[in-house]
N, C-alpha and C positions, 0 to 999 in steps of 0.2 A: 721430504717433499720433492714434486718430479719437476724439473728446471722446463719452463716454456720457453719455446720459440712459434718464431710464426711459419719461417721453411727452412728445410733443414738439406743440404747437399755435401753429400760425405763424396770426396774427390781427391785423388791423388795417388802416390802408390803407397803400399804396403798396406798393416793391418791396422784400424782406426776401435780402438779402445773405447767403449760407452762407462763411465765412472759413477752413472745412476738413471734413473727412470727417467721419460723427458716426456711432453708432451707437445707437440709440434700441430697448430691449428691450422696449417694449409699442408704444403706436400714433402714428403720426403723423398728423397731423388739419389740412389747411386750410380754415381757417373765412373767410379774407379776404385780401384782396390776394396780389402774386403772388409765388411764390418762385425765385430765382435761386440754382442751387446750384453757379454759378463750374464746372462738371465735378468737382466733389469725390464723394465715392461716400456711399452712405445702406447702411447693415446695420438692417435690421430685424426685431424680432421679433412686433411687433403686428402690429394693422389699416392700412393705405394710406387713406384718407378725405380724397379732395376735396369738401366741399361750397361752396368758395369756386368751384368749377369752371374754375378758372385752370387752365392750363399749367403745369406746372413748367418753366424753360430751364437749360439748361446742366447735363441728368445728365450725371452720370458713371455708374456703377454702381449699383443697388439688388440687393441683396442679402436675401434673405426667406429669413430663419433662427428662425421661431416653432417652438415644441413644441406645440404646441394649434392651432385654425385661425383664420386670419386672411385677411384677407377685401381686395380692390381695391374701391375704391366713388370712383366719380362716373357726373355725371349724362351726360355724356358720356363722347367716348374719352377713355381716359387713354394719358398719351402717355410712353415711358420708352425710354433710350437703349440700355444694357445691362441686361436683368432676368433675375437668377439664384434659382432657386426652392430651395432650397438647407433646405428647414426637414425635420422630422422627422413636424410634424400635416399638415393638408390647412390649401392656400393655396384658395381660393374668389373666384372671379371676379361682380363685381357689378358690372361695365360690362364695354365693349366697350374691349383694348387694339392698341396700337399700339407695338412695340419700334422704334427707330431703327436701332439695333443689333442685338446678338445675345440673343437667348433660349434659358435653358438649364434643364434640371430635372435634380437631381443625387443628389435622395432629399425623401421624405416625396409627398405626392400635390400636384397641379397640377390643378382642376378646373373646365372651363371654368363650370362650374352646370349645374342643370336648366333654367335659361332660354336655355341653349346661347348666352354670350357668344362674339363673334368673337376671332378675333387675325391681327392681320397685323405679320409680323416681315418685317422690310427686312434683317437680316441673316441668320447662317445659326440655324437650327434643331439645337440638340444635347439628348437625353434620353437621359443618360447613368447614372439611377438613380432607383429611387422608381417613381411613376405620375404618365403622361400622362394625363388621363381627358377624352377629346375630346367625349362623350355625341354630342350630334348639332349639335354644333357646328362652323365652317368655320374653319380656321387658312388664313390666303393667305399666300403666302410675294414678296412686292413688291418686293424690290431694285430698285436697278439694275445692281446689278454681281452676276455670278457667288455664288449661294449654294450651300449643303448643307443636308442635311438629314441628322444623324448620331445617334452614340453607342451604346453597346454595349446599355442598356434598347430591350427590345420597345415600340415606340411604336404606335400605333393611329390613326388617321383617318379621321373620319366621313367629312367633307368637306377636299380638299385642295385649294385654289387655287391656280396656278403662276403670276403674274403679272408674269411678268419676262424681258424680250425675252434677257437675259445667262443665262438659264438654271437651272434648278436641280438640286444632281444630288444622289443617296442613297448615303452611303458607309456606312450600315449598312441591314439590313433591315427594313423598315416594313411597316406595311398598313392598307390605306382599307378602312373596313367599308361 
């Protein structure tokens, strides 16, 4: 079972060891040094806050399950393995991400901002309930192997980038404004 907290602030120096999956119902905050979360999975319901500007290594899953909005913040890309957008309020983008993995939005809203952050997802693309809200923002889709782009929600794209010599194919319908 995944250990709850209510906020979680990894601070200090060197590297901070995660020993299993947590779920943290407000925010989680790096302020310092860097975190290793072993592929154990994160449920969230706060804000994402790197200002230590570190990497995370070794996601597993993050899960963004807020009722209110919460927010990605670092000063650079933020980098994440599997991210499922999974809450009820609006998730709000305040940097540029990067999924390793797959990204998915399953209810509540996903909003790139009005400062139109990027997203490049190496795995496949599913938006399968809620809102995608691409504003005038470019999602690239960079694998290297074979991705999708799916799910049964009407998805919208400003800008689509196909970056991927393996291909990328639509098993549900989309559209680039």
């Amino acid at each position: 079972l995944a250990a709850n907290y209510s906020n979680v602030t990894i601070q200090g120096g060197g590297t901070k060891n995660m020993l299993g999956s947590i779920v943290v119902g407000g925010n989680l905050t790096l302020t310092s040094s860097t975190l290793n979360v072993a592929g154990f999975n994160i449920t969230l319901g706060g804000n994402w806050t790197n200002t230590a500007n570190n990497t995370v290594s070794n996601l597993g899953t993050v899960t963004l399950i807020g009722t209110g909005a919460q927010t990605i913040t670092r000063s650079t890309t933020e980098v994440f393995n599997i991210l499922n957008s999974s809450s009820t309020g609006t998730v709000t983008l305040a940097t540029d991400i990067l999924t390793t993995g797959n990204f998915s939005v399953t209810s509540g809203t996903f909003d790139v901002s009005a400062t139109n952050f990027a997203m490049d997802v190496r795995g496949n693309f599913t938006h399968s309930g809620g809102t995608f809200n691409a504003r005038a923002g470019t999602v690239t889709m960079g694998g290297s192997a074979a991705q999708t782009i799916g799910g049964a929600a009407l998805t919208q794209f400003f800008n689509l980038t196909c970056n991927n010599s393996a291909g990328v194919s639509l098993t549900a319908a989309k559209q680039i404004l």
